[in-house]
N, C-alpha and C positions, 0 to 999 in steps of 0.2 A: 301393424299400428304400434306407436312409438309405446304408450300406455298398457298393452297385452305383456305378459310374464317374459323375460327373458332368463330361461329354463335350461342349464346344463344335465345330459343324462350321459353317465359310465355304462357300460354292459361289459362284462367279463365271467359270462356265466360256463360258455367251451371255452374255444378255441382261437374265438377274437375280439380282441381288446377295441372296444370301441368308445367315440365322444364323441356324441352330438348338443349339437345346440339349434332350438325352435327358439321364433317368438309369437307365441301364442299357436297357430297352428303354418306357422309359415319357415323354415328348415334352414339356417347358415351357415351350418356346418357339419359334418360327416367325417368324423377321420377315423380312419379303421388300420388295424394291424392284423396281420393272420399269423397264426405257427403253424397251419394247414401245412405246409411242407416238411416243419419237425415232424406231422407226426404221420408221413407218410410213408416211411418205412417201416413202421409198427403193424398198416395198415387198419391204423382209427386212433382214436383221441386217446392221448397218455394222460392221466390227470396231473399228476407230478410236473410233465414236461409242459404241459397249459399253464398252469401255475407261473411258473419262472418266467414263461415269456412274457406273461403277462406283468409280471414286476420290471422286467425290462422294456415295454412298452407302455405303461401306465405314463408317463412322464412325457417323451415325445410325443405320444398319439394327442394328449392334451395340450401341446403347446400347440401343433399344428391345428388343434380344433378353435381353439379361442384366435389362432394368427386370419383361419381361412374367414372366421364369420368377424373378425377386426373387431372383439371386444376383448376386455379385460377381466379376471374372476372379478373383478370391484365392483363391475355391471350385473354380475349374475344377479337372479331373485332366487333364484330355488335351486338346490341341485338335487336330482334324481341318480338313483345309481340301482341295479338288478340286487336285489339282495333272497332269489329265489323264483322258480327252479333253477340245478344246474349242477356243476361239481363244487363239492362244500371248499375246496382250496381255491379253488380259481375267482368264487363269489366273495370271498376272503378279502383276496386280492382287491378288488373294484368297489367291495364294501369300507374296507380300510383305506383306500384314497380319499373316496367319499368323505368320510368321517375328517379328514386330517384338512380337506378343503373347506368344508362346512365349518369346522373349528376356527380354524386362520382367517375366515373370509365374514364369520357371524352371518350366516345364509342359514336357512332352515332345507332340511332332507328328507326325504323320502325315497325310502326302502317300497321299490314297486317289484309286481311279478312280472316276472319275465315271459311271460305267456300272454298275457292281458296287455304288456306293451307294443308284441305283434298284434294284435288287432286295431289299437292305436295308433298305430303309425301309418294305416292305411290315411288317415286325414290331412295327412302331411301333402296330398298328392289329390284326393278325390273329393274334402269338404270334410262337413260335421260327419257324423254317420247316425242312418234313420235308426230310429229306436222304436220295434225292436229289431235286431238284424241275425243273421246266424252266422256265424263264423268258423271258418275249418282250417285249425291250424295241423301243418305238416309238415314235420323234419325229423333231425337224426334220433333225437330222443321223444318224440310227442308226435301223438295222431289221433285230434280230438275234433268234435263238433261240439258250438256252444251256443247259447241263448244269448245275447249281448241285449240287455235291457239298458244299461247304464255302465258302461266302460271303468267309470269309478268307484262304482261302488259294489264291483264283483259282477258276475257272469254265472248263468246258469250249466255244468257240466250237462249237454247230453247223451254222448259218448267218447268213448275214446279206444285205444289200441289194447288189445287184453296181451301181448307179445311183442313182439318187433313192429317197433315204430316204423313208417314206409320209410324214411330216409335211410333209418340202418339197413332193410331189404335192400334196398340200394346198394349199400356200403358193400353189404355180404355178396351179393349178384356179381357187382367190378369186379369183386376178388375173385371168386370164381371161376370169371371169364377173363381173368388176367388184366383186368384193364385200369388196376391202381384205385387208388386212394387220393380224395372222398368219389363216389362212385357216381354219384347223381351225375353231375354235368357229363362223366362221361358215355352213362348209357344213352343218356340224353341222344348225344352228336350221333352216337354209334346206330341209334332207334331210326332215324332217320331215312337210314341205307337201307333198312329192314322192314320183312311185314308184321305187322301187329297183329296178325289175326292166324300168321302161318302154325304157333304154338298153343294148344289150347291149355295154358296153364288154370289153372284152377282161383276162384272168385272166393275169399274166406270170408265166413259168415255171412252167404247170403242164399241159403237153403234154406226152405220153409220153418226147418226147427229153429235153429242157428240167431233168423231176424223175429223170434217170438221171444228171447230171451235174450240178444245182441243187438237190436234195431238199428241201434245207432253205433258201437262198436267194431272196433276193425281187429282182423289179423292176417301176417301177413309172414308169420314163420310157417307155417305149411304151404304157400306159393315158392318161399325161398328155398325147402325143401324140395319142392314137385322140379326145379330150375334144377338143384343137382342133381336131384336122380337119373333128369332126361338126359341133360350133359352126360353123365357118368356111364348113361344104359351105351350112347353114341358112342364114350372111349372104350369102352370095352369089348365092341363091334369093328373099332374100326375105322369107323365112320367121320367123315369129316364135320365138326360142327360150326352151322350156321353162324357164326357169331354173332352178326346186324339181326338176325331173326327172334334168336333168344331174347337179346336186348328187348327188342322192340314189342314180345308178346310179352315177355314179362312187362315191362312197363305199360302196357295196354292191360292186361289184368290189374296192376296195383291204380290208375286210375280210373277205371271202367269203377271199380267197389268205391274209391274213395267220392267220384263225381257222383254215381248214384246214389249212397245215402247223403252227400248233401242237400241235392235237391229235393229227395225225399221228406229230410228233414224238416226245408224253406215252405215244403207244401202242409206239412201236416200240423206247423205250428204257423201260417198263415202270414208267410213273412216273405216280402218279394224282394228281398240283398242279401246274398249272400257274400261274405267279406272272405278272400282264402291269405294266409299268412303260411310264413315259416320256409324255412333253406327250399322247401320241395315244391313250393309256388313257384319257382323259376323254371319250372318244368314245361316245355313247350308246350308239350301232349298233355298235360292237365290242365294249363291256360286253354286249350284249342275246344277239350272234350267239355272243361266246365261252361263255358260260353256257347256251345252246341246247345247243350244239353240245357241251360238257363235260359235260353232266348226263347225255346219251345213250350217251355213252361211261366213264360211271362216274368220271370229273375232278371234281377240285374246283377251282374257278378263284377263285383270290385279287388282288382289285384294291384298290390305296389308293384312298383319297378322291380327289376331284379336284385338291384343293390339293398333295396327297402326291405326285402322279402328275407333273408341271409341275416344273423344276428348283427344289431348295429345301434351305433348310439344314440342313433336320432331316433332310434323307437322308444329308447328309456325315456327321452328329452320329450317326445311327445305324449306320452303317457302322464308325467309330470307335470307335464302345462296342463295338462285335463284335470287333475289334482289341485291345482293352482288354481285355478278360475272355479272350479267348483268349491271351494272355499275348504277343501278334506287338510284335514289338521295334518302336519308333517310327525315324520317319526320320531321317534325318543334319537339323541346321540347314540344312547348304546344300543338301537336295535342291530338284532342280530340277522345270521342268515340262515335260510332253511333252506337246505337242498331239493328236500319235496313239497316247496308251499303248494295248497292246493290253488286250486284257480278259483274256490270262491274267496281269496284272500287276494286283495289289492296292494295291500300298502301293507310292511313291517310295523 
């Protein structure tokens, strides 16, 4: 509708440079940049090297965004930009665009989190979202379950990762198994070939003690550990190792934990949507398992597309319009960024 916010969001919290643009909850533009490839000979995110790309990309990625959805900054109402979680240089970067648009363009800003706007940008694609809903966001840095009461006005933490987020298990597994950087998409294809059930790697935190003090908590550096030992016990035998099999158990234990306490969750707080976000939603086997396992228990399980799920700037841009329409005062000019906002914090 001509009258709903037309809402610019930057994201530059890793590794790519993004700008979208909503109008109200409806999506015109997407333009994204990656340095995924700078920083694949490091094997994982350099923060120095995200930085710089990101100044190099700030400028294009925005032209292309306001060219693809055929407005002008003059149109904007709002701009949104990540100002937290993330790397404090990169957030820098996308925070000081912000700022320097907002200034030139007399638009009001909002410093949103970056974690709150995956859950957000699911509506870009599935409608409003029921209140209350649960939420499991999961990637390279974060692996949390949340209470989503009100998207703008904060989210209840219910748990999250006490060690290795599943994405970086990811990261660490590819490298491992040789199979590069970023790891996800390639255990992915490789899981495939494989059986998930051939490896009985180990389920973290879900022993009796473990979910009386973890319920809701994941970890996922002692499966990453149990993956090299096994590898390492096979090279030093001899033995040829499965490649597809590894894959495919490991990533059948890290979502076997992550779909079970969500559902667990959706039941014990008496909530039938469960909403999944972040880089590690793209994951077949966790789209395949969480939809099994929700349909059984009467959930409905809401996933973005793949491109929606991966840090990007229609999620800021949607986050923003929920801001906008909800009448949430914009931030100060000089707000700042926080590397570690929590999630009960929405807006800078």
């Amino acid at each position: 509708m001509p009258d709903e916010p037309l809402v610019l969001g930057i994201e530059t919290s890793c590794d790519e440079t993004g700008v979208g643009i909503v109008r109200g909850h409806t999506l015109l533009a997407d333009a994204l940049a990656s340095s995924v490839e700078q920083h694949a000979r490091f094997g994982g995110v350099v923060p120095e090297v995200a930085s710089r790309a990101h100044l190099e990309a700030i400028v294009p990625t925005m032209r292309r965004a306001l060219d693809e959805a055929k407005v002008t900054l003059a149109d904007i109402d709002a701009i949104a930009v990540t100002a937290g979680p993330g790397l404090a240089g990169a957030l820098l970067v996308g925070v000081a665009a912000a700022k320097g648009y907002a200034l030139a363009t007399d638009k009001p800003i909002y410093g949103v989190n970056h974690l709150a706007a995956h859950v957000a940008v699911d509506t870009l694609e599935h409608g409003p979202l029921p209140e209350p809903a649960i939420a499991m966001l999961v990637s390279g840095g974060h692996s949390s379950l949340l209470l989503v009461d009100d998207v703008t006005a904060g989210v209840t933490p219910l748990g999250a990762t006490i060690d290795d987020a599943a994405g970086e298990a990811f990261d660490k597994v590819a490298r491992l198994l040789g199979l590069g950087f970023p790891g996800g998409p390639a255990i992915d294809r490789l899981a495939r070939e494989g059986d998930g059930a051939a490896i009985p790697f180990p389920r973290g935190l879900t022993a009796a003690k473990d979910l009386a003090a973890h319920r809701y908590d994941f970890s996922f550096s002692g499966l990453k550990t149990a993956v090299a030992r096994w590898v390492e016990a096979r090279q030093r035998e001899g033995t040829t190792i499965p490649v597809a099999d590894v894959a495919a158990s490991f990533q059948e234990a890290v979502c076997d934990v992550l779909t079970a306490k969500a559902i667990e969750a959706c039941r014990a707080h008496g909530v039938d949507t469960l909403v999944i976000g972040g880089g590690v939603a793209a994951n077949s086997r966790l789209r395949a398992l969480a939809s099994l396992r929700a349909e059984k228990n009467g959930i409905r399980v809401r996933v973005p597309r793949p491109q929606l799920c991966t840090d990007n700037g229609a999620m800021v841009a949607a986050l923003g319009s929920h801001l906008v329409a909800a009448g949430v005062a914009p931030s100060r000019l000089d707000l700042p960024v926080d590397s570690a906002m929590p999630l009960t914090v929405v807006t800078a």
